[in-house]
C-alpha positions as CSV (number, residue, x, y, z in Angstrom):
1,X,82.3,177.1,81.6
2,X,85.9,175.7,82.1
3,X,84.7,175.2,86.0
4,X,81.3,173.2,84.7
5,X,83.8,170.9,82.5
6,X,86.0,170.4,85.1
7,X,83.1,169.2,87.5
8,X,81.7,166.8,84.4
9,X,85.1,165.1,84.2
10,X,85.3,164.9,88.1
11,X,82.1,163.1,88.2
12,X,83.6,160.8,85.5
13,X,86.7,159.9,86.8
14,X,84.4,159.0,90.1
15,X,82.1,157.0,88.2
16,X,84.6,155.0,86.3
17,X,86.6,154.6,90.2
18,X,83.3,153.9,91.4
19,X,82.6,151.0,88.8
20,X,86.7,149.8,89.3
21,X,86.0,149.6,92.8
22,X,82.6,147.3,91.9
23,X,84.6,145.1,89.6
24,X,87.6,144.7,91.9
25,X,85.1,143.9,95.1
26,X,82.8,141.5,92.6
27,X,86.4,139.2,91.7
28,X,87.4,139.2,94.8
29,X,84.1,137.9,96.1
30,X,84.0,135.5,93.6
31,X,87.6,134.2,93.4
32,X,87.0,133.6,97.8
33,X,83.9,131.6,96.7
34,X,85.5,129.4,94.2
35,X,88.7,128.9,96.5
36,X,85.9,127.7,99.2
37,X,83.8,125.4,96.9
38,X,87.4,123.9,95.8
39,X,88.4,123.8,99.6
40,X,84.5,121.9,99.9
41,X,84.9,119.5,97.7
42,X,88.7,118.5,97.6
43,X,87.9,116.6,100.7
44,X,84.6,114.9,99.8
45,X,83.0,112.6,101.9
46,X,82.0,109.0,102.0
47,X,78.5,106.8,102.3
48,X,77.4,104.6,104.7
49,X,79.4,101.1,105.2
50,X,79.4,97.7,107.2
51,X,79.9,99.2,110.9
52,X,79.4,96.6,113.6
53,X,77.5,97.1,116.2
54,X,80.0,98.1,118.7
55,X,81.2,101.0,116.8
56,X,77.8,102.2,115.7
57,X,76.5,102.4,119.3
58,X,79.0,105.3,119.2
59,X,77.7,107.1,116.7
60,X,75.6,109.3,118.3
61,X,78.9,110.6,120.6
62,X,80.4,110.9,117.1
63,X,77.7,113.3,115.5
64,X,78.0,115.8,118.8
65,X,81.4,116.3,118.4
66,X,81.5,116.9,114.7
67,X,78.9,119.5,114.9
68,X,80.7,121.1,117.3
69,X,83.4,121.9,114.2
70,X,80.4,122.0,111.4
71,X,81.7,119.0,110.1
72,X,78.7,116.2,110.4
73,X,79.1,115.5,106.6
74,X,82.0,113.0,107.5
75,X,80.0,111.0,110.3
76,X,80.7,107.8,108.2
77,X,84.4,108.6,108.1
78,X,84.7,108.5,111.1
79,X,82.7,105.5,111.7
80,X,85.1,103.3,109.6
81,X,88.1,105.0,111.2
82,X,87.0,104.0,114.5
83,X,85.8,100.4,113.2
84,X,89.5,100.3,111.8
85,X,91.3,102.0,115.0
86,X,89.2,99.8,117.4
87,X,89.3,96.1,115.3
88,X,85.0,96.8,115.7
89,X,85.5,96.0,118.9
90,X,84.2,98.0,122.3
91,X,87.6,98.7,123.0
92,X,88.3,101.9,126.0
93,X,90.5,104.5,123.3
94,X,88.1,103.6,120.2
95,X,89.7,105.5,118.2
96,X,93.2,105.1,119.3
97,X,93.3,108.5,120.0
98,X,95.9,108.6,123.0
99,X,99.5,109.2,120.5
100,X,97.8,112.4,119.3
101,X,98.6,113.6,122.8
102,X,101.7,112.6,122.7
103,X,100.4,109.5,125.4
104,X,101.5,105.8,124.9
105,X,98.9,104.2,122.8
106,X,95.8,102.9,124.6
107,X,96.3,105.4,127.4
108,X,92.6,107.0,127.0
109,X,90.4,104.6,129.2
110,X,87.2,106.4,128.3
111,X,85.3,105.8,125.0
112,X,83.8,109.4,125.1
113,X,86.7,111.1,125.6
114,X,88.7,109.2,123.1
115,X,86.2,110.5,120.7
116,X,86.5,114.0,121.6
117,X,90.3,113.8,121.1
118,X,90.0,111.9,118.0
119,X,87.0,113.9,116.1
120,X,89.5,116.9,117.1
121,X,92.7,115.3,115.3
122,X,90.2,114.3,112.3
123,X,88.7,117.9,112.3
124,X,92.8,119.4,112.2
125,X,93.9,117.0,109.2
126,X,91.0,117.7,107.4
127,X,91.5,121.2,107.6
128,X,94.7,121.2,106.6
129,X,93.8,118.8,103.9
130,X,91.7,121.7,102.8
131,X,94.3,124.3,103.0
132,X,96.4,122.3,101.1
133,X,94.5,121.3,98.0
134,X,94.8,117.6,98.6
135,X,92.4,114.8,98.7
136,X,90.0,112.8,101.9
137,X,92.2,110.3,101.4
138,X,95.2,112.1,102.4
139,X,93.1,113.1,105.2
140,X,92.1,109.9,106.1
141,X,96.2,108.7,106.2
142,X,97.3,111.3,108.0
143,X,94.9,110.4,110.7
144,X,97.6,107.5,110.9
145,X,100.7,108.5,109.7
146,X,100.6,112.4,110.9
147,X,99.9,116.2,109.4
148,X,103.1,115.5,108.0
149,X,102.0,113.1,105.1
150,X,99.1,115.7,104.1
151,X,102.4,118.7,103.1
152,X,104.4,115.2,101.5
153,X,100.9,114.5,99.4
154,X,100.8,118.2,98.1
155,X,104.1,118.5,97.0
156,X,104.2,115.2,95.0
157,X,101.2,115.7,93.0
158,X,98.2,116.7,95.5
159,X,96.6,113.3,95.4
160,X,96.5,110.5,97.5
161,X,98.2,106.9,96.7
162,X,99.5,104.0,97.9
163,X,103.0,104.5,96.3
164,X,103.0,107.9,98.0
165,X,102.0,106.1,101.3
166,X,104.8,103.7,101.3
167,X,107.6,106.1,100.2
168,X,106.5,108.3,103.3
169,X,106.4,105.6,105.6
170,X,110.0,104.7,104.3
171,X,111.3,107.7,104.4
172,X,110.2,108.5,108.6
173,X,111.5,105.0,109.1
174,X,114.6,106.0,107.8
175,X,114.5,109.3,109.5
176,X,113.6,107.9,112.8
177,X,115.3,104.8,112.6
178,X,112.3,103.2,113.0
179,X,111.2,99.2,111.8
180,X,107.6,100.5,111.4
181,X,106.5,104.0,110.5
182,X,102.2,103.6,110.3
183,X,100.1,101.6,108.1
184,X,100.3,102.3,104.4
185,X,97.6,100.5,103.2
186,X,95.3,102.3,106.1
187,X,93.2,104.3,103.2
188,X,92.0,100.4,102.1
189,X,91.8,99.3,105.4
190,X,89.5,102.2,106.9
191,X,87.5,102.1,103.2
192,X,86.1,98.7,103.6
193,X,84.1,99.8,106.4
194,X,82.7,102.6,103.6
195,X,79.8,103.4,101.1
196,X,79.2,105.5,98.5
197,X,76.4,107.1,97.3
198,X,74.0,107.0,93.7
199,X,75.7,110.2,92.2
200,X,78.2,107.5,91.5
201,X,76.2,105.0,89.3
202,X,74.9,105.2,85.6
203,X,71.6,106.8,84.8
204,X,69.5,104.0,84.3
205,X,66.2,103.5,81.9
206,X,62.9,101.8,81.3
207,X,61.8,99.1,83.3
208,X,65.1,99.0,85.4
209,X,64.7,102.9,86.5
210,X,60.9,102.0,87.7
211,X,62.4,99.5,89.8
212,X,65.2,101.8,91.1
213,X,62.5,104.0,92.6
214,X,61.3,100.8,94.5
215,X,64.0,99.6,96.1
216,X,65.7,103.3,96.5
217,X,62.0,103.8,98.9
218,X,64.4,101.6,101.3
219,X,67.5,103.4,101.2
220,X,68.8,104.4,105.0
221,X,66.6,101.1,106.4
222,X,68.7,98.7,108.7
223,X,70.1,95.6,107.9
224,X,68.1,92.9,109.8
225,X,69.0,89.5,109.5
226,X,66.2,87.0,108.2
227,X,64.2,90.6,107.6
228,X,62.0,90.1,104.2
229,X,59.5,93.0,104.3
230,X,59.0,96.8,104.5
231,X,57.5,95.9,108.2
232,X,61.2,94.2,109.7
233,X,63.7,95.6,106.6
234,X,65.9,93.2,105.0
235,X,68.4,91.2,104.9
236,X,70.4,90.9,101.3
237,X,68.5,88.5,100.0
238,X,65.3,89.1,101.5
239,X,65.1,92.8,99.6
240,X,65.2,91.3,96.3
241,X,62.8,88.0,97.7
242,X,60.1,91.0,98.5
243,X,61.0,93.3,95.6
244,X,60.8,90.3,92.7
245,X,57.3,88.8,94.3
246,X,56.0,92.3,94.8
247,X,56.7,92.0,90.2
248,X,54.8,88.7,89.7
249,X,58.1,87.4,89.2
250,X,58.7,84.4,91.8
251,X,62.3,83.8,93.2
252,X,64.1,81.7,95.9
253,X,64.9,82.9,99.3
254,X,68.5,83.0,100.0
255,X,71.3,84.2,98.6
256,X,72.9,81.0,97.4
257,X,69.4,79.8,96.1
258,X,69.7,83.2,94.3
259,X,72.8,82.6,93.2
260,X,72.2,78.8,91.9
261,X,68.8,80.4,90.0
262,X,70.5,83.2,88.2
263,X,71.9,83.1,84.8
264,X,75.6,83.2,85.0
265,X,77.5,85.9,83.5
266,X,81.1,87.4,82.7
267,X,82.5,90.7,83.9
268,X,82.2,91.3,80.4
269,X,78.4,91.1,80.2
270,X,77.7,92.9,83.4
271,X,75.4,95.7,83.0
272,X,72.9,97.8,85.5
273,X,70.3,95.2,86.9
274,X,72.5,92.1,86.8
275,X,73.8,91.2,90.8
276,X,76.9,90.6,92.1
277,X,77.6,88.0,94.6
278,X,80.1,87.3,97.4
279,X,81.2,84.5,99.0
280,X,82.4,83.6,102.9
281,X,81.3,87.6,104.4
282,X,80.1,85.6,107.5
283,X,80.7,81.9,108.7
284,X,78.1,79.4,107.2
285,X,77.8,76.3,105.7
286,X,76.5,78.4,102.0
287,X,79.1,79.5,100.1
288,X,77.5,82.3,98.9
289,X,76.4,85.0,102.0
290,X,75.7,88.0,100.0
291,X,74.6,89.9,97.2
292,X,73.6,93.6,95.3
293,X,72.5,94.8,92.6
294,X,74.9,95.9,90.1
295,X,74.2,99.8,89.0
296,X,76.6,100.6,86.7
297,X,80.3,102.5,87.5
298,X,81.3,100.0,90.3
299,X,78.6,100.5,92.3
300,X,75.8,98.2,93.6
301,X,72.4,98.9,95.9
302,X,72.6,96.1,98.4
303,X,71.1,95.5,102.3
304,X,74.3,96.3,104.1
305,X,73.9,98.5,107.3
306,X,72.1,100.7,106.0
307,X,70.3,99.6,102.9
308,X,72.4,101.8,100.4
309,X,74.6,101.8,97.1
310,X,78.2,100.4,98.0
311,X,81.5,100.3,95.4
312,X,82.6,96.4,94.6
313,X,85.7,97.7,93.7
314,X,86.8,98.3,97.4
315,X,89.4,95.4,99.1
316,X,86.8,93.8,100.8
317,X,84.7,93.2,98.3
318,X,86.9,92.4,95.9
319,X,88.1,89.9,98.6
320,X,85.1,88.3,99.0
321,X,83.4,88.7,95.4
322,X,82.2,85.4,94.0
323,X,81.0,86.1,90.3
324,X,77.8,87.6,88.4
325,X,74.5,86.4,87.9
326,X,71.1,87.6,85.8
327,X,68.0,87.3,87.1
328,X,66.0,89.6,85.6
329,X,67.1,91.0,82.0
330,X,65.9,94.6,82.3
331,X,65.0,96.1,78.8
332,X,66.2,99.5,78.6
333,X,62.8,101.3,77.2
C-alpha cells in the first residue's frame, strides 16, 4: 500500500516537473521571439527615393551583397547612402568606403569592391544597432561618424537626434583635437534620397479610396520624363493628366498648368486628395517642376523614381515645397 502511494506521488512530482519544464521552455521560447521581433523592427527600413542614375546602375551590385548577410530589406538605404557618399555621381569608392579600412579616403578605385566593403560596414552597424535597442537612424550615422555613436545613442535615450549628433561630433572633436568630427546633419542628408511606404498614410474613403486603387496599380513603375500612359509610365504630371481623363474630368498637362488650375489652399485645409507642389527640383523656365498627391500623415503618392508614396516633411522637400492646391474635392462616402 504505502509502496503504491509512494509510486502515485512519484508520478506527481514528475508530472508537475514535467509541466515546469513545459512552461520554463514555452517563456523562454517566447521571451527569444519577442527580443528578435524588437531587434526586427528597432531598425526598420525605408522606401524607395530620388536615386540618379549613376547610383541606381549599382543597384543590382548592392542587392548581391546584402543577401549575402540576409539583409535585402535595406536595399534603399543603401542607395541613398551611396547617392550621399558619392554626391550621385559615378565616382571609383561610391560609397566612400576606404576609412573603414583604416585607408585615406578615396583609396578604393573599384566601384564593386567599394560596395562590398561598404554593404559590410552597413551590415556591422546595423547589427549592433540591433543589439543595442537603438533606432535606423543611429544606424544610418554611424555609417558616418563610427560604431561609436550607436553605444553614445543607447545610453542617452536609445533614439536617434540631431542634438545627439552634434554633441557627439563635439565631443570626438574635443577628444581628438579635431576641427571636424563627421557630418551631423548626415541622417537628413542621406533621407532626401528616401521613401516611405503607404502603412504611413491615413485610411482613406469613398470616391478617393477607388482612385487609390488606380493610381497604387502604378506603384514600382519608373519615372520617365514626358511619359503620360500605362504604355511609357509617367512623369509627375503626366500620372494625374492620364488618371483625371481616364475620370471624365479634363485637366492641363504640366505641372505648373496644374498648379495655376487648382484651387489654392492653406496647410490648414490640406486633407487626403488635395496635391502638394514644389518649386525649382530641376532647372527650367516653370517655377513649378513637381507635384503628389497629398495622403494624409505627411505622405504623398507622386512619380518619383519609382512611382511610390514619399514624406514632404523630409529637408528636400520641404526645401523645395511651393504650396497646396485642390483639384478634385474627393467626398468621403
Amino acid at each position: 500500500m504505502h509502496v503504491l502511494k509512494a509510486r502515485s506521488m512519484k508520478k506527481f512530482f514528475s508530472f508537475i516537473l514535467l509541466l515546469v519544464v513545459i512552461m520554463v521552455v514555452l517563456f523562454v521560447m517566447f521571451f527569444t521571439l519577442f527580443q528578435q521581433q524588437q531587434q526586427e523592427s528597432s531598425t526598420g527600413t525605408y522606401g524607395a527615393g530620388q536615386v540618379p542614375q549613376a547610383v541606381l546602375q549599382y543597384k543590382p551590385a548592392i542587392e548581391v551583397e546584402l543577401k549575402k548577410h540576409g539583409m535585402e530589406e535595406h536595399i534603399n538605404v543603401l542607395l541613398a547612402i551611396t547617392t550621399q557618399e558619392s554626391g550621385g555621381t559615378a565616382s571609383l569608392d561610391v560609397m566612400q568606403a576606404s576609412e573603414s579600412l583604416g585607408l585615406a579616403p578615396n583609396t578604393i578605385q573599384d566601384p564593386l569592391y567599394s560596395i562590398e566593403v561598404g554593404v559590410n560596414y552597413f551590415v556591422n552597424v546595423v547589427n549592433q544597432a540591433n543589439k543595442a535597442g537603438v533606432d535606423m537612424d543611429t544606424a544610418i550615422q554611424a555609417y558616418n561618424m563610427g560604431d561609436g555613436f550607436i553605444n553614445f545613442v543607447a545610453e542617452n535615450g536609445g533614439k536617434y537626434s540631431h542634438e545627439l549628433a552634434q554633441q557627439f561630433s563635439t565631443n570626438m572633436k574635443n577628444k581628438l583635437g579635431w576641427t571636424v568630427y563627421g557630418d551631423p546633419k548626415y541622417v537628413d542628408h542621406v533621407k532626401r534620397y528616401m521613401g516611405s511606404s503607404n502603412e504611413e498614410t491615413v485610411e482613406v474613403t469613398g470616391e478617393l479610396a477607388d482612385f487609390q486603387k488606380q493610381f497604387e496599380q502604378f506603384q514600382g513603375m519608373p519615372y520617365v520624363f514626358g511619359g503620360s500612359s500605362p504604355a511609357t509610365s509617367f512623369d509627375c504630371s503626366g500620372l494625374w493628366y492620364f488618371l483625371f481623363n481616364q475620370n471624365g474630368i479634363n485637366v492641363p498637362r504640366t505641372a505648373q498648368q496644374q498648379y495655376d488650375y487648382s484651387q489654392k489652399i492653406t496647410t490648414d485645409e490640406l486633407k487626403p486628395g488635395d496635391f502638394v507642389f514644389f518649386h525649382s527640383t530641376y532647372d527650367t523656365a516653370n517655377y513649378i517642376t513637381h507635384l503628389g498627391m497629398y495622403m494624409g500623415n505627411g505622405m504623398m503618392f507622386h512619380a518619383g523614381d519609382p512611382l511610390q508614396y514619399t514624406s514632404i516633411e523630409t529637408p528636400y522637400w520641404q526645401e523645395h515645397l511651393a504650396g497646396f492646391g485642390r483639384i478634385v474635392d474627393f467626398k468621403a462616402e
